[in-house]
N, CA, C and O atoms as a CHARMM CRD file, in Angstrom:
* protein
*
  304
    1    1 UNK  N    107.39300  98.63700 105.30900 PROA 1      0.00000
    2    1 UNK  CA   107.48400  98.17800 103.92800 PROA 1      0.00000
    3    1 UNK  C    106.72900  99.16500 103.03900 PROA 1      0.00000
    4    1 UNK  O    105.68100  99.72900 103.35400 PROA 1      0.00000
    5    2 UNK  N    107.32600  99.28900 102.00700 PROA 2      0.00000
    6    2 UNK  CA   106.63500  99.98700 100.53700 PROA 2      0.00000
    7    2 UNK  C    105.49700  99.29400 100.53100 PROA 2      0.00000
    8    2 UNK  O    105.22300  98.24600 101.11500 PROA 2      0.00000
    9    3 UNK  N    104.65600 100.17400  99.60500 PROA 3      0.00000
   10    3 UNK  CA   103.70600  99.38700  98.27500 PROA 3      0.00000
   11    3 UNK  C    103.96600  98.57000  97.31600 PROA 3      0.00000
   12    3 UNK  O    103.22200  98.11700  96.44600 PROA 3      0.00000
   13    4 UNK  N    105.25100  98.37400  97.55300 PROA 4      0.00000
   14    4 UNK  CA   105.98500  97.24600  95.95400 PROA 4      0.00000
   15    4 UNK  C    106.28500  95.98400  97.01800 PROA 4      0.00000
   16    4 UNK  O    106.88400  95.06200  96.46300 PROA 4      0.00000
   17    5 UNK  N    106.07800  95.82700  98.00900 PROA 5      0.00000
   18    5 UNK  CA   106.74600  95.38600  98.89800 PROA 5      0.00000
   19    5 UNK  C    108.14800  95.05600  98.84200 PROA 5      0.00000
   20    5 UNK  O    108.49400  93.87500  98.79700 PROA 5      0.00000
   21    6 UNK  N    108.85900  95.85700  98.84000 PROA 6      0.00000
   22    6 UNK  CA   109.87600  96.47300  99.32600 PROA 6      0.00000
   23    6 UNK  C    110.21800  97.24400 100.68000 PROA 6      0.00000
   24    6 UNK  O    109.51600  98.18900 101.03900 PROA 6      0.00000
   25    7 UNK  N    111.49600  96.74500 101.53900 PROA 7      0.00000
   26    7 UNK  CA   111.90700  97.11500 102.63300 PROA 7      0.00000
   27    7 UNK  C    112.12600  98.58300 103.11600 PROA 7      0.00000
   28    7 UNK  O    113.32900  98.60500 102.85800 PROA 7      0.00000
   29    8 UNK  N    111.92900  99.56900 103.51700 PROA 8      0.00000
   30    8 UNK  CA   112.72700 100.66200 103.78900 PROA 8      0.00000
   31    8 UNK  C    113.34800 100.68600 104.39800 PROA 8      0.00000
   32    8 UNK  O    114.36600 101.27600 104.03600 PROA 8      0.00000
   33    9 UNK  N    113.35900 100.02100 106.04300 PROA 9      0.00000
   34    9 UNK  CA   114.10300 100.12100 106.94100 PROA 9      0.00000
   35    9 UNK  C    114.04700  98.80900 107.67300 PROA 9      0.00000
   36    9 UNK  O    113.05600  98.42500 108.29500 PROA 9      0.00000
   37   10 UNK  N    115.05500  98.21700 107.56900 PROA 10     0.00000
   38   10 UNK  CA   115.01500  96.83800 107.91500 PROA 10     0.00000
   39   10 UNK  C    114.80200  97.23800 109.96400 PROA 10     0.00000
   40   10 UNK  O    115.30500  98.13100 110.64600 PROA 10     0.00000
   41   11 UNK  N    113.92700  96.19300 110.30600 PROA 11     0.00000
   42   11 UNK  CA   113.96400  96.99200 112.15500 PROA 11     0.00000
   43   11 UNK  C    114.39700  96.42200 112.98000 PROA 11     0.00000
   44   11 UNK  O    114.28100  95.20100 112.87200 PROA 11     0.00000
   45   12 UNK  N    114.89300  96.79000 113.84100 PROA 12     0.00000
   46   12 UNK  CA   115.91200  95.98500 114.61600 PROA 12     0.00000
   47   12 UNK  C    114.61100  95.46000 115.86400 PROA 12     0.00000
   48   12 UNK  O    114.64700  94.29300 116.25600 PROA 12     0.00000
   49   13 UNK  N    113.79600  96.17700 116.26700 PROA 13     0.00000
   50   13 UNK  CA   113.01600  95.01400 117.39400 PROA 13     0.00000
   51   13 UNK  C    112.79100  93.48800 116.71600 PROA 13     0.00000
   52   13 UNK  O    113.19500  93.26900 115.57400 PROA 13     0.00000
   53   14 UNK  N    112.27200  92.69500 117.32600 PROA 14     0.00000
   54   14 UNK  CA   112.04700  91.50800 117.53500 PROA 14     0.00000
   55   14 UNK  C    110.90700  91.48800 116.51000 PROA 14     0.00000
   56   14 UNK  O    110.96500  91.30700 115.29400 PROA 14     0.00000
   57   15 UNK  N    109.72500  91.74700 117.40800 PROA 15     0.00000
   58   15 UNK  CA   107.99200  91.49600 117.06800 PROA 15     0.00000
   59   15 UNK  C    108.29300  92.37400 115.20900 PROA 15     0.00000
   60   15 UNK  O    107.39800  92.31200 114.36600 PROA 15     0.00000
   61   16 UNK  N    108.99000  92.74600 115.05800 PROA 16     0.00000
   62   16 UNK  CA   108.69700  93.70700 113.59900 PROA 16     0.00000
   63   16 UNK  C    109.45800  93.28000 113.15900 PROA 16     0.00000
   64   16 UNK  O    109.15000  93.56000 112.00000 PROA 16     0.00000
   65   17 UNK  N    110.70900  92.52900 113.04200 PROA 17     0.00000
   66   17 UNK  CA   111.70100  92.06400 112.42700 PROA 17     0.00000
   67   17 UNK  C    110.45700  90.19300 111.84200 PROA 17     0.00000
   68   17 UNK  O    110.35200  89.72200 110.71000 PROA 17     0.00000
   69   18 UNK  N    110.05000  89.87300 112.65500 PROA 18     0.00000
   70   18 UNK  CA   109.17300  88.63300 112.57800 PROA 18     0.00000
   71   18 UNK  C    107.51600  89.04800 111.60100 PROA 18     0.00000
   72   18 UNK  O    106.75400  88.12200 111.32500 PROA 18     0.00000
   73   19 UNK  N    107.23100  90.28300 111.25200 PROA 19     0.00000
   74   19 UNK  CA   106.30500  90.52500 110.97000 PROA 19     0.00000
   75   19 UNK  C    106.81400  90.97500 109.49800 PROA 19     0.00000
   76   19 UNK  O    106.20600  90.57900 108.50400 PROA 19     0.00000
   77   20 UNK  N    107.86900  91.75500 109.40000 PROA 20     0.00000
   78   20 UNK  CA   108.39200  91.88300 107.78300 PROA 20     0.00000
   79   20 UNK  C    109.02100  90.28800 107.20800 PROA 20     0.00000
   80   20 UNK  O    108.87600  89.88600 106.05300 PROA 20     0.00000
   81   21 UNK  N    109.73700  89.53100 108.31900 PROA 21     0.00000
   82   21 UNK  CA   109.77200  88.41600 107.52500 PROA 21     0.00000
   83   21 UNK  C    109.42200  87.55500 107.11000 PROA 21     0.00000
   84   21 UNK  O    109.92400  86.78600 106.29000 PROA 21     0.00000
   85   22 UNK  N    107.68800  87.55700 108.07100 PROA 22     0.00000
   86   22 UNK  CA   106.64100  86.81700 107.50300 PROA 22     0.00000
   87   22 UNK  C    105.82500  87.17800 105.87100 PROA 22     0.00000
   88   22 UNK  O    105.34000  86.47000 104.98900 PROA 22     0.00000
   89   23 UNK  N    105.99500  88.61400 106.06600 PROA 23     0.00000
   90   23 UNK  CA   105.73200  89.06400 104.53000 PROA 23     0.00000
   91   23 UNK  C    107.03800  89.10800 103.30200 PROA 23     0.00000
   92   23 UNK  O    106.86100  89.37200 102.11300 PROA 23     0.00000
   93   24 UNK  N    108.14800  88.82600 103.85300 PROA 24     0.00000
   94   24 UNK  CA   108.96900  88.39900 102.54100 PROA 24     0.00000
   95   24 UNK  C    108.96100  86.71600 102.41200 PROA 24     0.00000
   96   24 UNK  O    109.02100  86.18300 101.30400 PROA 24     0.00000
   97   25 UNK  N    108.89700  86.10400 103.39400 PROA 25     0.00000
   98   25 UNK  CA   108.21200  84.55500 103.09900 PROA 25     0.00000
   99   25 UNK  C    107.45400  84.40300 102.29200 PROA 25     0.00000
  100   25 UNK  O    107.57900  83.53300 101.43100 PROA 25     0.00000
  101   26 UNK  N    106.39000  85.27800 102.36900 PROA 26     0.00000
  102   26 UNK  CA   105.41200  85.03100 100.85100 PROA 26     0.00000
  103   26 UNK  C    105.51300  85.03700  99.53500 PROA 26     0.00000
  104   26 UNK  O    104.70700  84.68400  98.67500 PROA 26     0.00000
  105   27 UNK  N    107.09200  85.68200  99.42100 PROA 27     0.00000
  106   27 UNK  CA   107.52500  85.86400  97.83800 PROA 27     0.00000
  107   27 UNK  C    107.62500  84.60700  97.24500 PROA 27     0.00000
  108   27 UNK  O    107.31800  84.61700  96.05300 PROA 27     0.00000
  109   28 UNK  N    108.10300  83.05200  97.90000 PROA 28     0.00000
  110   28 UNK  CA   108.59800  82.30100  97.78600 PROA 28     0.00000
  111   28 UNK  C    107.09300  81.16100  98.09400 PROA 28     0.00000
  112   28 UNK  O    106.39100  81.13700  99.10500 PROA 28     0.00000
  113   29 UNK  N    106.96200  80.30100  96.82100 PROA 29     0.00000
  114   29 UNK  CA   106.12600  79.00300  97.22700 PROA 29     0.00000
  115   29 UNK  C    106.79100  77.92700  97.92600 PROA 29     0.00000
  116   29 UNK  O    107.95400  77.53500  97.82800 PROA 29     0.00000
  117   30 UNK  N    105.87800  77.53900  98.61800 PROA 30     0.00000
  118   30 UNK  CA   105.27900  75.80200  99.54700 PROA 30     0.00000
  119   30 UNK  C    106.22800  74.74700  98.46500 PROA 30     0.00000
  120   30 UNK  O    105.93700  74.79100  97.27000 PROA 30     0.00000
  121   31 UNK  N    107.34700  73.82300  98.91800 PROA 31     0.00000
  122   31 UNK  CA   106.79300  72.91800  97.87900 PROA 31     0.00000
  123   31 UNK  C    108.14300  72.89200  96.72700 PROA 31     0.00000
  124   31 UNK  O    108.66500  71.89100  96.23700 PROA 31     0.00000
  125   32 UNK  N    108.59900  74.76500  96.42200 PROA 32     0.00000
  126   32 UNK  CA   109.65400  74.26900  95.61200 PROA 32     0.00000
  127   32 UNK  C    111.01200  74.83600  96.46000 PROA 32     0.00000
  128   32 UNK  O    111.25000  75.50500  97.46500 PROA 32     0.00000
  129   33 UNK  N    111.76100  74.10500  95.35800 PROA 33     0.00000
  130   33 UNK  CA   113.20500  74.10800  95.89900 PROA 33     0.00000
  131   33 UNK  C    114.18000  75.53100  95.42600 PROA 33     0.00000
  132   33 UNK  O    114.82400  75.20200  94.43000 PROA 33     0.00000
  133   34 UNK  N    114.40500  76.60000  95.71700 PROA 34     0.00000
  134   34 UNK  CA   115.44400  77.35100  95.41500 PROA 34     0.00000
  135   34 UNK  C    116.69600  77.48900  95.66700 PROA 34     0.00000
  136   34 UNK  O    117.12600  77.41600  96.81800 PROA 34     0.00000
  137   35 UNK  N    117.76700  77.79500  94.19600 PROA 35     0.00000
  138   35 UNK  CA   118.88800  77.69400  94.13100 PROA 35     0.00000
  139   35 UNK  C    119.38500  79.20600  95.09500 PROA 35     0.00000
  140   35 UNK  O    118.78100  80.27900  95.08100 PROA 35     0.00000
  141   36 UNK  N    120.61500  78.88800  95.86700 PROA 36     0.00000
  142   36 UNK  CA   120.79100  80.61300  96.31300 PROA 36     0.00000
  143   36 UNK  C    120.71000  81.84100  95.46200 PROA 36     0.00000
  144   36 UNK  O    120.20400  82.88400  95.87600 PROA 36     0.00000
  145   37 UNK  N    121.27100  81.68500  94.14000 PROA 37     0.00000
  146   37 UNK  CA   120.65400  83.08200  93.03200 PROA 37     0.00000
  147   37 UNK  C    119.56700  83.15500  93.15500 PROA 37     0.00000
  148   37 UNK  O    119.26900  84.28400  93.54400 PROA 37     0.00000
  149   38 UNK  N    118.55800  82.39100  93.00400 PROA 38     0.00000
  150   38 UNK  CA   117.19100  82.66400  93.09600 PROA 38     0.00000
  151   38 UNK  C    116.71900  83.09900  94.23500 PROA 38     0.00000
  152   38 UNK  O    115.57900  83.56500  94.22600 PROA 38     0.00000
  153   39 UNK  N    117.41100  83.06000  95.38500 PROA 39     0.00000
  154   39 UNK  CA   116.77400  83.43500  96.23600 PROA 39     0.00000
  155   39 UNK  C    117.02100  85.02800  96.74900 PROA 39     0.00000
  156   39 UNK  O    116.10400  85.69200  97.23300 PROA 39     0.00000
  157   40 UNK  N    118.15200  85.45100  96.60200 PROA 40     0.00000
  158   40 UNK  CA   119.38800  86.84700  96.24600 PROA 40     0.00000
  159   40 UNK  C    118.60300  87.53100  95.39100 PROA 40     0.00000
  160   40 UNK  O    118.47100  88.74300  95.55600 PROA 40     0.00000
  161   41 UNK  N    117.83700  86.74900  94.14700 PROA 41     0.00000
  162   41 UNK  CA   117.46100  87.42000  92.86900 PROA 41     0.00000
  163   41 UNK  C    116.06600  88.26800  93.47600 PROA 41     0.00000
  164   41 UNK  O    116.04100  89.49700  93.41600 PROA 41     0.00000
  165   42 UNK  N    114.94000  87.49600  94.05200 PROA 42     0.00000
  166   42 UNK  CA   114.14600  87.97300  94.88400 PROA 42     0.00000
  167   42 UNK  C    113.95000  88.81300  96.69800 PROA 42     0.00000
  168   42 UNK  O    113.19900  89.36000  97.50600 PROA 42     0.00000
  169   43 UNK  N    115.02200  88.42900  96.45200 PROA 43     0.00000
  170   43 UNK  CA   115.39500  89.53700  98.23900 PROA 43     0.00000
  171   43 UNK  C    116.51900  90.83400  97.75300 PROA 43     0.00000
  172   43 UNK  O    116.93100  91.71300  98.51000 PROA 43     0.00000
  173   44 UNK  N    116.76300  90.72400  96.73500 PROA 44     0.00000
  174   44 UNK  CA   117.22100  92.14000  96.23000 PROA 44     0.00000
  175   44 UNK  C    116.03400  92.90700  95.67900 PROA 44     0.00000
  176   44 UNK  O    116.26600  94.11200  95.58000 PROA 44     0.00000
  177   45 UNK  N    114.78500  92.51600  95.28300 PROA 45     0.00000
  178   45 UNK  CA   114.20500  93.59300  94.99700 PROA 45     0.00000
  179   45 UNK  C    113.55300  93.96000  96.07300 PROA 45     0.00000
  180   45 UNK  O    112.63800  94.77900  95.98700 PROA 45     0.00000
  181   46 UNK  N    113.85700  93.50900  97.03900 PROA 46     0.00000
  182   46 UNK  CA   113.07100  93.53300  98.18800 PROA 46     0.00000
  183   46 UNK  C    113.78600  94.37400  99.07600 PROA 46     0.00000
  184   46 UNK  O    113.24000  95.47200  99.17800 PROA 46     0.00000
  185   47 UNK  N    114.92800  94.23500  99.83000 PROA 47     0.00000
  186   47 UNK  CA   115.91800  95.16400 100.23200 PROA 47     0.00000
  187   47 UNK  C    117.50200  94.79700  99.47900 PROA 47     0.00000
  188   47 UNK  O    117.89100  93.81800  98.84200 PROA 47     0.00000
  189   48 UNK  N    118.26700  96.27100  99.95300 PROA 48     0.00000
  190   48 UNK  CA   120.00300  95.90200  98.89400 PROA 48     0.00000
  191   48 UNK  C    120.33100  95.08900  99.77000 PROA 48     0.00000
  192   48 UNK  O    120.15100  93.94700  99.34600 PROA 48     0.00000
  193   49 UNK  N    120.88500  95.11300 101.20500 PROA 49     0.00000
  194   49 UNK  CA   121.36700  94.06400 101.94000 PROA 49     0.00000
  195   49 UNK  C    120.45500  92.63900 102.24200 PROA 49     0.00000
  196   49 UNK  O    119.86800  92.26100 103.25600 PROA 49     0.00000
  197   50 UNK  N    120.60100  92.08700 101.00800 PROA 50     0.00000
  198   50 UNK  CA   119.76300  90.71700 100.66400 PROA 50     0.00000
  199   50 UNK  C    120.13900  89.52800 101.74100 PROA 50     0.00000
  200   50 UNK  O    119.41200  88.72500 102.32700 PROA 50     0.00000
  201   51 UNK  N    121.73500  89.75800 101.77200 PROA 51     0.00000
  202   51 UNK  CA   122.12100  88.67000 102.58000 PROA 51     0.00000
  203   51 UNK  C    122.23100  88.45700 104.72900 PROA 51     0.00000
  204   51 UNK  O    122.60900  87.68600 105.61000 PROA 51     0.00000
  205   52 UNK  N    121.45900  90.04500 104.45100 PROA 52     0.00000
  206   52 UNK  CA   121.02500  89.88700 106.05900 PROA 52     0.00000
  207   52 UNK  C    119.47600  89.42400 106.34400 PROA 52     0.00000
  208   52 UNK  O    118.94800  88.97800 107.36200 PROA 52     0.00000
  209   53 UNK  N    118.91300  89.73600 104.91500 PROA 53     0.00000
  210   53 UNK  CA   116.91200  89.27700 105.08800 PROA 53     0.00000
  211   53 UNK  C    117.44000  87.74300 105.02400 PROA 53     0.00000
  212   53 UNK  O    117.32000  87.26900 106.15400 PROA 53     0.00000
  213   54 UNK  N    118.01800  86.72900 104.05900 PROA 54     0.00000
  214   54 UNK  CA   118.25800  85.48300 103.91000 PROA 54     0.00000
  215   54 UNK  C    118.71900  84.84300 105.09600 PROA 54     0.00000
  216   54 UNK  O    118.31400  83.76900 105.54200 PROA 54     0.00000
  217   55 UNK  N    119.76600  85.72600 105.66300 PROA 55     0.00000
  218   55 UNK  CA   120.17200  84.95600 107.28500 PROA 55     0.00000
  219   55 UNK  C    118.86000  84.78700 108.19600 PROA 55     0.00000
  220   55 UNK  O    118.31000  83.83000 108.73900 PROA 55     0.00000
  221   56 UNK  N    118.64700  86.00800 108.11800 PROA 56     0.00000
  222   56 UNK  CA   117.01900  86.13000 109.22800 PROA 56     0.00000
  223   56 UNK  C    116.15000  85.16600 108.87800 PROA 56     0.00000
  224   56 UNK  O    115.58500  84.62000 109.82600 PROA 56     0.00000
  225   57 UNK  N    115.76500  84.64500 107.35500 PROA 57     0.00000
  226   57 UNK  CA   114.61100  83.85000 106.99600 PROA 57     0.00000
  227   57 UNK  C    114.98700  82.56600 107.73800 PROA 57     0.00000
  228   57 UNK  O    114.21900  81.89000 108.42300 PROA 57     0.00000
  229   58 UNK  N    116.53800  82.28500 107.45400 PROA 58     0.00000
  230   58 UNK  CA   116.85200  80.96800 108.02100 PROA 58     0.00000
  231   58 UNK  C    116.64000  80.99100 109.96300 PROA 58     0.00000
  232   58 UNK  O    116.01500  80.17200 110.63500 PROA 58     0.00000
  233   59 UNK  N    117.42400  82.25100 110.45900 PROA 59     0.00000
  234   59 UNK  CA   117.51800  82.01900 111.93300 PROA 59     0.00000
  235   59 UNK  C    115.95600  81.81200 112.29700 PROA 59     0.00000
  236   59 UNK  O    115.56700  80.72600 112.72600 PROA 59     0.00000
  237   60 UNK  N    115.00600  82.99700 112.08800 PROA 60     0.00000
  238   60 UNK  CA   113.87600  82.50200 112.39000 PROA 60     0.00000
  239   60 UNK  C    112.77800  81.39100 112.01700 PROA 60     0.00000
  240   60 UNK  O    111.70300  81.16000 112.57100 PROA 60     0.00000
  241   61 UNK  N    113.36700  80.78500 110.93100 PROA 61     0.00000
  242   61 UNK  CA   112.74000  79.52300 110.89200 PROA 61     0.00000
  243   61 UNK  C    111.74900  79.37200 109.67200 PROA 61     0.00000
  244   61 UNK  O    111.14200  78.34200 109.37900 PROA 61     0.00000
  245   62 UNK  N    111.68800  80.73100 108.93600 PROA 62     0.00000
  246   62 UNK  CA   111.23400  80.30700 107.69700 PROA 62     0.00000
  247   62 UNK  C    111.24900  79.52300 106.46100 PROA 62     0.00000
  248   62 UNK  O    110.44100  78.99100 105.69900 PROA 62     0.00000
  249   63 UNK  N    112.37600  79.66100 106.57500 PROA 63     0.00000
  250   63 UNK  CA   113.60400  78.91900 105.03600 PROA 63     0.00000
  251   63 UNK  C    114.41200  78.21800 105.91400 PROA 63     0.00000
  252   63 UNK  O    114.95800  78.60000 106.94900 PROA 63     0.00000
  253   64 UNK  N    114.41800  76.67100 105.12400 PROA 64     0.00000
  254   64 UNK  CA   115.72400  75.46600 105.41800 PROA 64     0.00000
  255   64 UNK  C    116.03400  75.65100 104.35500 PROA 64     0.00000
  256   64 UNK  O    115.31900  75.80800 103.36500 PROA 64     0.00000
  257   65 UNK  N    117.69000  75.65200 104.49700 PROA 65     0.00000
  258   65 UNK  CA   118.25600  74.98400 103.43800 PROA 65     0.00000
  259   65 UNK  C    119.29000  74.00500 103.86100 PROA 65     0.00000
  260   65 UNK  O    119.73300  73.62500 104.94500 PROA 65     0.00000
  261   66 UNK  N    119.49000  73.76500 102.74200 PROA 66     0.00000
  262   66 UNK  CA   120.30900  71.47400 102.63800 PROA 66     0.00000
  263   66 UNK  C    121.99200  72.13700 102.88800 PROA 66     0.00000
  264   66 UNK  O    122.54900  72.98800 102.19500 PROA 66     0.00000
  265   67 UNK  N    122.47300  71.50500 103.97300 PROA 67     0.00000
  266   67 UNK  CA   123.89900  71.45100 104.81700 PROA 67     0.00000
  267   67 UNK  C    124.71000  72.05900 103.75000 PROA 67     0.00000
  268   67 UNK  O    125.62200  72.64900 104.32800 PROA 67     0.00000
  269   68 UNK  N    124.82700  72.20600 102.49500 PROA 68     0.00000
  270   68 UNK  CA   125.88600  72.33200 101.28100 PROA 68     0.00000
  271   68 UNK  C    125.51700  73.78700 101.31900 PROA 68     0.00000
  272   68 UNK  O    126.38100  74.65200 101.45600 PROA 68     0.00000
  273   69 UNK  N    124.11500  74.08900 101.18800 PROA 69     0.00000
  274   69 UNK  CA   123.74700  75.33200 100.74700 PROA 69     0.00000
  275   69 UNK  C    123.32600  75.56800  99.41000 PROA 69     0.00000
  276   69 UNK  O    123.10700  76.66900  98.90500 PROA 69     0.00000
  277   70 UNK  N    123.23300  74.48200  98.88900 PROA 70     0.00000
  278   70 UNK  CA   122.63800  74.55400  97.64200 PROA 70     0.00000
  279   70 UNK  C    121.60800  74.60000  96.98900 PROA 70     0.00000
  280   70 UNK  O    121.39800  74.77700  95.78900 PROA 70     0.00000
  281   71 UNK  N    120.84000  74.39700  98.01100 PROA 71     0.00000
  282   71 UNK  CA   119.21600  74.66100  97.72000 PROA 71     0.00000
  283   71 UNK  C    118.49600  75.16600  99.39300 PROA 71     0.00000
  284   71 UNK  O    118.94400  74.59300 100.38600 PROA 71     0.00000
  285   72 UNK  N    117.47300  76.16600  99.55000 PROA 72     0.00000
  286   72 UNK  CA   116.99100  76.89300  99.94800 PROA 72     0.00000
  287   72 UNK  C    115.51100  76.45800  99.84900 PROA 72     0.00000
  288   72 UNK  O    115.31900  76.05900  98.70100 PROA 72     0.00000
  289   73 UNK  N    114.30000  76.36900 100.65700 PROA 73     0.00000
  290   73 UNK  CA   113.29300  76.24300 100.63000 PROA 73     0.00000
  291   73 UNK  C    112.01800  76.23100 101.99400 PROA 73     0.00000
  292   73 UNK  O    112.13300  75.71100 103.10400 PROA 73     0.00000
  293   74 UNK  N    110.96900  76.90800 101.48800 PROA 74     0.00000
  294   74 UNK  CA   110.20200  77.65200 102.67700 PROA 74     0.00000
  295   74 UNK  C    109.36400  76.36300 103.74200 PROA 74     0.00000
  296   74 UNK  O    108.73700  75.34100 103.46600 PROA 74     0.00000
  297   75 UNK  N    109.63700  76.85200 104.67900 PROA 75     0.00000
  298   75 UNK  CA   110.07400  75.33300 105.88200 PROA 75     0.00000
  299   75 UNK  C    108.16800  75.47000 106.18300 PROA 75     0.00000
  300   75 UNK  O    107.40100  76.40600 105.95800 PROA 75     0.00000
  301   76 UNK  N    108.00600  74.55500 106.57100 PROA 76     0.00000
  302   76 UNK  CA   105.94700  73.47600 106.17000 PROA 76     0.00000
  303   76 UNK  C    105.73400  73.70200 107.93400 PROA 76     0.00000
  304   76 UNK  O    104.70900  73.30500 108.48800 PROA 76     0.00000
């Protein structure tokens, strides 16, 4: 990761794929609910392929979101 925290190279191991997505988890508070733009809006400044960091937040267990997909939020 950058100094802006921003992605350079998204990594394909395991242990480092779990360690950058613990630090893009932090962009996002405890507590509230995000719409998918909002969440696209903040994982684009983060890396361009937004919608492979968002899959990952969900597979590994950071982010639930509600069966529709309409809201997004960082899992307790």
């Amino acid at each position: 990761m950058n100094e802006n925290g921003g992605i350079k190279t998204y990594p394909s191991k395991e242990k480092k794929k779990i360690i950058v997505l613990a630090e893009v988890a932090k962009n996002f508070k405890l507590g509230k609910k995000y719409s998918e733009k909002e969440i696209n809006r903040v994982l684009k400044r983060i890396y361009d392929d937004y919608a492979t960091i968002r899959r990952a937040l969900i597979e590994y267990g950071f982010i639930e979101r509600s069966k529709d997909c309409s809201s997004y939020w960082v899992k307790e």
